[in-house]
PADRENFI-682917 format. One record per residue (C-alpha): z, y, x. Coordinates in steps of 0.2 Angstrom, whole numbers, plus 5000, padded with zeros to 4 digits. Each point is the difference from the previous one (the first is absolute). Layout:
<pts>
ZYX...
</pts>
This chain:
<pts>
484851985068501849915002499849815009500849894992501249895015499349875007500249814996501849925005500049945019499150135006500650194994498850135004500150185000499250124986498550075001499450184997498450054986498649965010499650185001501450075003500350155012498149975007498550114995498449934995498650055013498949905012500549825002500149935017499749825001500949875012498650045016500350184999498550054995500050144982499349934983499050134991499749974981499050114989501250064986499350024981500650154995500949924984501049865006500150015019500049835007501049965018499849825009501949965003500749905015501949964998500350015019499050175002500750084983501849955006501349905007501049914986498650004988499849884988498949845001498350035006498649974985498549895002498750004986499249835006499949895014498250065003500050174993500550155009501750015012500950144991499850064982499350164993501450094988500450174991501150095009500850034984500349784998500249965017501649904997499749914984498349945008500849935013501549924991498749904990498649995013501249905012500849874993500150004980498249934996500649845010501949994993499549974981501649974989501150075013501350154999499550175005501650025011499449845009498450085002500650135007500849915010499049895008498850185004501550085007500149835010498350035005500050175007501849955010499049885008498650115005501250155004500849865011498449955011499450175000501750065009500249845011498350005006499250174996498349945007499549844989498849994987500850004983498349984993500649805001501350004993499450094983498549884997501249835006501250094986498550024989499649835002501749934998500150074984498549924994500349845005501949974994499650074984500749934988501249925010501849964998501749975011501449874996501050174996498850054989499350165008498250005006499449915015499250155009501950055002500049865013498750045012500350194998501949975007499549885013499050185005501450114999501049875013498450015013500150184999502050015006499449905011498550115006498649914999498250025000499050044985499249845004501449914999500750084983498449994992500149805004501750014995499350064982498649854998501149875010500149914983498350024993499149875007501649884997500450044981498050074995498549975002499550105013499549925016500350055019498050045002500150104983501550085010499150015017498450084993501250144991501350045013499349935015500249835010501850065007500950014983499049834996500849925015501850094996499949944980499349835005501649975011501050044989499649904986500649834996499049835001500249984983498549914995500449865013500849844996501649945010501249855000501350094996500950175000500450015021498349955004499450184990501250105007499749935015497950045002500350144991501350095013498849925013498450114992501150144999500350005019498349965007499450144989501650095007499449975020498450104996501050134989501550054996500050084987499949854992501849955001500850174997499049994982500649814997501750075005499850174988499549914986501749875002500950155002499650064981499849814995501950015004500550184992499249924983500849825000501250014987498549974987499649845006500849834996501849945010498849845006498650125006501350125008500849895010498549945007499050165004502050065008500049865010498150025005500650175006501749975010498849845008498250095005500050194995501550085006499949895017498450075001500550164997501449995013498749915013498750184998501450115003500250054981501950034998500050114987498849914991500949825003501650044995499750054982498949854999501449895006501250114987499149954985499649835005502049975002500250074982499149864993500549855012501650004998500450154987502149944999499950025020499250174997501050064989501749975006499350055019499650164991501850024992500849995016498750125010500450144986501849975000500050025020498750154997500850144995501449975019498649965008499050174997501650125003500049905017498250025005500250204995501350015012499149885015498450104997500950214999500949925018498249945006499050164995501250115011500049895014498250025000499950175000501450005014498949895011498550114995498949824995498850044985500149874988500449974981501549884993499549904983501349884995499749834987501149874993499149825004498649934988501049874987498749845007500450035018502050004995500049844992498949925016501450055011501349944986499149815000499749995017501850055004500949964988500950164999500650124986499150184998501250125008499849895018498250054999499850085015498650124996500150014984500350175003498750085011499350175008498450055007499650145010498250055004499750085017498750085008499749925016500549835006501050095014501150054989500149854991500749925014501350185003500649974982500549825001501150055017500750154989500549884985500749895012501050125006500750074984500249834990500449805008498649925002499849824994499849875014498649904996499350114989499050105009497949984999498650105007498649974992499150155008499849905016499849834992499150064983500149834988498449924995499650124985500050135013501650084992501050105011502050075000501550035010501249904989502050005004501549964989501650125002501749984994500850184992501750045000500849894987498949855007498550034989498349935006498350104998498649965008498750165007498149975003499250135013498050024999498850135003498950064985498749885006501149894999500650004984498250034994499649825006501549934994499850064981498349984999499549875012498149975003499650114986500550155012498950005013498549894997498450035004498749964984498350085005498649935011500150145013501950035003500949905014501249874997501450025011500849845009501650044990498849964984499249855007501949935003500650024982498449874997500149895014501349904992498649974982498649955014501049875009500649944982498250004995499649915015501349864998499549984983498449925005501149855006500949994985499149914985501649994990500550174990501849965000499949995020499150164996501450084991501149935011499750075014499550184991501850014994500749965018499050165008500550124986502050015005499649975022502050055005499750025019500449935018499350085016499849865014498950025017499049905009500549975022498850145003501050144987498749964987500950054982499749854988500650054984500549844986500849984984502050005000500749845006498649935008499849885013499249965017498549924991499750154988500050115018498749865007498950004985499950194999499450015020498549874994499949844990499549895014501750055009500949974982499349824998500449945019501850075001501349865009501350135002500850185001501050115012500950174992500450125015500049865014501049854987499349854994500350004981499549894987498450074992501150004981500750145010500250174992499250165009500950174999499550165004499650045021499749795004498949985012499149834996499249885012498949844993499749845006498349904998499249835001498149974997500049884986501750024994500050024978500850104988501649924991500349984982501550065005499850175004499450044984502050014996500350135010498450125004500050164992498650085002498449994989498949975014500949875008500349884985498150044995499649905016501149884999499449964983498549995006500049885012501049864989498950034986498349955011500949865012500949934985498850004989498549915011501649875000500150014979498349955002499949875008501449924991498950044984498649895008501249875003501050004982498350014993499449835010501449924997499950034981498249965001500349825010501449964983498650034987498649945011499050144999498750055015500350195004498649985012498750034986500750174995499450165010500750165003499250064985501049904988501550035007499750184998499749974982501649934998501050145011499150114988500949924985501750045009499450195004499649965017498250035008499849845013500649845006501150055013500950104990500349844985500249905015501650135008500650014979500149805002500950005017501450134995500449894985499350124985498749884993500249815001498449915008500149894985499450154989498550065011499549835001499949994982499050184997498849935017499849854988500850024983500849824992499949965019502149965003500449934979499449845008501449935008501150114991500549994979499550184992502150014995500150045020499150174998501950054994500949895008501150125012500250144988500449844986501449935015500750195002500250014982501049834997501250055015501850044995500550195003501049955013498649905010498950174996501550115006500249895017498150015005499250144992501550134994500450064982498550064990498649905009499349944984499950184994498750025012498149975002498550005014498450074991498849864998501049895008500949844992500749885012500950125013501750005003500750204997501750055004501150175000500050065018502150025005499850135010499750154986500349884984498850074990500350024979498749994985499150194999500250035017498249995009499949855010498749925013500049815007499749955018499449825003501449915012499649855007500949844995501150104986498650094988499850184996501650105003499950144988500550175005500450184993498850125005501350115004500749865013500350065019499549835005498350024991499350115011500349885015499549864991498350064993499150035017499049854995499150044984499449835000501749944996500250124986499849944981500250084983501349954991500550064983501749974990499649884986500050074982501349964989500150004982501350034988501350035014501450114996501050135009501749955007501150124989498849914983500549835005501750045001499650094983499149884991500249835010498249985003499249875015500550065015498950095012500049985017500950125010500150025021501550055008500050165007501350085013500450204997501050105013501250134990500450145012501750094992501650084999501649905000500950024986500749884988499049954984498349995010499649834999500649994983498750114994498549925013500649824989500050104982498350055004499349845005500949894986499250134986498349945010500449834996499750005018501049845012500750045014500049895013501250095015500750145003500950095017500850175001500850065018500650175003499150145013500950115013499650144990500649984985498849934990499549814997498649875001499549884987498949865001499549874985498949884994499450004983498549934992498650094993498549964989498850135008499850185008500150084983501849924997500550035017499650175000501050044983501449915007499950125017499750164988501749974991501049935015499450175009500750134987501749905003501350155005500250005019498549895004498950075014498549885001499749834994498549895012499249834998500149905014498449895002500849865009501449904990
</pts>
């Protein structure tokens, strides 16, 4: 029987007829141990198993979930039986070359797991498949295909990546207690309580309400991990099932695209480059870039192909050179060569504002060796051969980096002044590198977890372990992201202890990481024998010397310098408790005062009615309303009236209620614009009516984009992009933070339709855009032709030439909201000669 190819994404390779080149005779099942079966003279039945019949069979067939495990057919019908027996009775309406397909699919999968790991029970896998079937029947993708086609590829990535049956038969029901309604006791009671505890990590809380979009993804990355600390198989299924999420995002929505891309590029792929998953990471960050910012994407791939074709002629030559030095030198090893993944180019093309023939390894060779002697031989040899580089040169064989990933890296220059890069590893090596913590770990009961295991999860422990201290999601996330990407310094204590910290960090990041008491009490620093400023940065081989004083406190301060996660986890800390007991008691003194103006008694209210109130304003006690109070996100003149309702319209006329947001609305623009910033009318606090709410300056913030306030004292709530690099300073204490929302607007026309039509004008927010170019003439001309056609202003514009030929523009136009701002980027982009076009926050 011929296998119809698999689906797109994943090609597999054609099968054989199920009987093909084997006799039939006794059948030995997956223990060993020989099946006898009496055979009726007429139609001789045989019990088949795919794995003992042979190696590329196709998909194994299971009459029911309870019945028996393999299925009695004629010799004479073996392969039509199985064709419908697998997956036809549960794929109603679809094609028969899709479902052969999806059985060819099937028996890749087991063939996979039997070769990878020749001693697991496939047994598991069949009835998880069985059960899969049963439960998505019916079932359909955005694409259209059926749904089982998901859970069945998110099997086939497991199995590349070798693991356990256990694992890929909760890779197959990972989304049957999230989209059926099968639960994780059904699942436990069928498969056992490990692939419960696996599924159950790795579905979403769905069924939960939250504030807002962060909030979910926040407690939902958090489940995820604390499943993840117990079992990690859980994240390598979460990652599995992005990765085919990913390969099959073209059939969902531009809106839903950009989001779930994003999602990726911020959590997955960091997450994937934190586990030691490199192969893995990279194609997620690949399709994620596809969809971010496709025009970036495409144009990046355009001038990789175009630099292709030199590039490849040069590498055959590097590598023919390399192979015969080897063999001079008689060190065993293999030579691969790659040209740099399109995500990690335009990184280096952002960050250093470069073109793509100065990326310096973009062109790059990898040769495996078998012992780490000659790992170290080989880099002498090539130093010998080509110019090395100074500065980079990395041994992360002695210093692995803190996904345990290991390499020689150097960068040589070739006759002609080309620059390649080579990477020298062993085979182990290269193992963890590819693969990660998918390589080596431990899943069963019984085996031993080597300390090199216990590292890769040390970092999710302590994150888990901070997390306690954080009530706040988006500190949460915060400080999730800021461990996925940990760049390196190697510091050491007087005694030659090595300390090791983020990139760039400072005196009080070493403190903190030798113990929190020693963090909070620092009054100074020495770095080999100076007195520095504790701003300092630390580079690699400082030894670092601290200074204390009982009593001393942490500053404010050094929260705009620390780098590390654990160090600005403490600090946090510390001013939210201290700062809030003072929020409260100013709360108790705003609320007396207020209380004395409307002569109310507050000593006849007890805790309990207080708590009432808090209640109302989704807080659970008085001190909590009392902080809310002292931080100036409720005024004591509302709680006063829910503790006694009609309490405060006595000395006040009802028209007050308004009276602030009536004042804000009779200002002039130009009063609004001095106090408050453009577009602070545009803007509301949920269920609030008598704050002041203004656009923060910092990251000026436009309609669509997703906003939060914080309460400020004395000026209101300054309102904030999300995406703001203050934000993350400023949010520390969640007390101050407030939802704020942009106000909606009806009837409010585009920018090019009132130039059009003439209609009321909406209101627009200036925005500034950075134009990274070439400098030729005609440029700007086209940038204005653009804009004009928008029926966009523009408010000011600066070009100045670089010293390499190109040219930097900066102007300010005004915008109506993201949508229009991003059109406006989009065409300005496809401009002839433009390299990148950025928004720059602050104006």
């Amino acid at each position: 029987m011929a296998i119809a190819p698999a689906a797109s994404g994943n090609p597999g390779r054609a099968a054989p007829s199920l009987l093909e080149g084997t006799s039939i005779g006794p059948i030995t099942s997956d223990a060993g141990i020989e099946l006898e079966a009496a055979l009726p003279p007429v139609a001789p039945l045989v019990l088949l198993r795919p794995e003992a019949v042979s190696k590329a069979a196709v998909a194994a067939p299971v009459l029911g979930l309870d019945g028996p495990v393999g299925s009695l057919v004629a010799p004479g019908e073996a392969v039509k039986t199985v064709a419908a027996e697998s997956a036809a009775g549960h794929l109603q309406g679809s094609s028969a070359a899709l479902v052969s397909a999806v059985d060819a699919k099937f028996a890749r999968l087991l063939d996979e797991v039997h070769e990878n790991r020749p001693g697991d029970d496939l047994e598991i896998i069949r009835r998880a498949w069985a059960f899969c079937l049963q439960q998505h029947e019916g079932q359909k993708r955005a694409s259209g295909e059926p749904y089982v086609v998901h859970p069945l590829e998110v099997g086939l990535v497991l199995a590349e990546l070798k693991m356990d049956s256990t694992a890929i038969a909760a890779g197959l029901l990972h989304d049957a207690v999230e989209d059926t309604d099968v639960t994780t006791d059904e699942i436990a009671e069928r498969f056992g309580e490990q692939v419960a505890h696996i599924v159950e990590g790795v579905t979403k809380l769905d069924k939960i309400k939250f504030a807002n979009r962060e909030d979910h993804q926040a407690e939902n990355i958090r489940k995820m991990l604390l499943a993840m600390v117990t079992d990690v198989r859980v994240v390598i299924i979460k990652l599995a099932d992005r990765l085919h999420n990913m390969r099959t995002l073209e059939h969902l929505k531009p809106e839903k695209q950009q989001k779930i891309a994003r999602e990726t590029l911020d959590i997955f792929a960091p997450l994937a480059h934190r586990l030691g998953m490199g192969k893995l990471r990279g194609e997620l960050e690949d399709l994620a870039f596809r969809y971010t910012d496709p025009i970036a994407y495409e144009q990046l791939s355009k001038e990789v192909e175009a630099l292709r074709g030199e590039g490849e002629v040069f590498l055959a030559g590097i590598v023919k050179t390399l192979e015969e030095k080897l063999r001079e030198n008689r060190i065993e090893g293999r030579v691969e060569w790659r040209i740099k993944r399109l995500y990690s180019i335009q990184q280096k093309l952002v960050d250093q504002k470069i073109p793509v023939d100065q990326v310096y390894d973009l062109l790059a060779i990898r040769v495996i060796c078998q012992t780490v002697p000659d790992c170290y031989a080989l880099l002498g040899l090539l130093h010998s051969i080509w110019r090395p580089v100074p500065g980079r040169i990395k041994d992360f064989i002695a210093m692995p980096r803190p996904n345990l990933y290991q390499s020689l890296h150097t960068t040589l220059i070739a006759p002609g002044g080309h620059q390649f890069e080579v990477q020298i590893r062993t085979e182990e090596m290269h193992k963890v590198a590819e693969e990660g913590i998918a390589a080596h770990w431990k899943y069963k009961a019984g085996d031993t977890v080597t300390a090199k295991d216990e590292a890769r999860l040390a970092w999710v422990r302590q994150l888990m372990d901070w997390q306690r201290e954080m009530s706040d999601p988006n500190e949460f996330m915060s400080t999730f992201k800021m461990d996925m990407y940990p760049e390196e310094v190697y510091t050491f204590t007087p005694k030659g202890k090595v300390v090791v910290l983020p990139k760039d960090s400072s005196p009080i990041d070493f403190a903190y990481a030798i113990h929190t008491e020693v963090g909070n009490t620092t009054t100074g620093a020495k770095v080999n024998g100076r007195i520095v400023p504790l701003r300092t940065k630390l580079r690699n081989g400082d030894i670092v010397e601290i200074s204390t004083q009982a009593g001393h406190a942490p500053s404010r301060d050094w929260l705009s310098f620390t780098k590390s996660s654990r160090a600005r986890n403490k600090i946090k800390h510390w001013i939210n408790e201290h700062q809030r007991e003072r929020a409260i008691e100013i709360g108790k003194k705003l609320l007396e005062r207020e209380a004395r103006k409307y002569k109310m008694a507050l000593s006849k209210y007890r805790e309990a009615d207080y708590d009432k109130v808090a209640s109302e304003y989704g807080m659970g006690t008085q001190a909590e309303l009392l902080a809310g109070v002292g931080f100036g996100k409720y005024s004591a003149r509302q709680v006063l009236n829910k503790l006694e309702p009609g309490s405060t319209i006595a000395t006040e006329p009802p028209a007050a209620e308004g009276a602030i947001g009536s004042a804000i609305g009779q200002m002039s623009d130009a009063v609004k614009r001095v106090f408050f910033g453009r577009g602070s009318d545009s803007l509301q606090v949920e269920g609030q009516d008598d704050l002041l709410v203004y656009r923060a300056r910092c990251c000026n913030p436009i309609r669509g984009e997703e906003i939060i306030g914080y309460v400020t004292r004395g000026k209101g709530v300054a309102v904030h992009a999300r995406s703001c690099p203050n934000v993350q300073n400023l949010l520390y204490e969640s007390d101050r933070r407030i939802q704020v929302e942009w106000a909606p607007l009806a009837g409010v026309r585009s920018a090019g339709e009132m130039a059009a039509g003439g209609a009321a004008k909406a209101q627009t927010y200036p925005v500034k855009l950075t134009v990274l170019c070439d400098d030729r003439a005609g440029l700007l001309k086209e940038f204005t032709a653009i804009i004009a056609e928008d029926g966009t202003n523009i408010r000011s514009l600066d070009s100045k030439p670089t010293a390499d030929g190109g040219a930097v523009v900066d102007l300010v136009v005004e915008t109506v909201d993201v949508r229009h701002l991003n059109k406006m980027v989009e065409r300005m982009r496809r401009v002839q000669g433009v390299r990148d076009v950025q928004r720059v926050q602050k104006i």
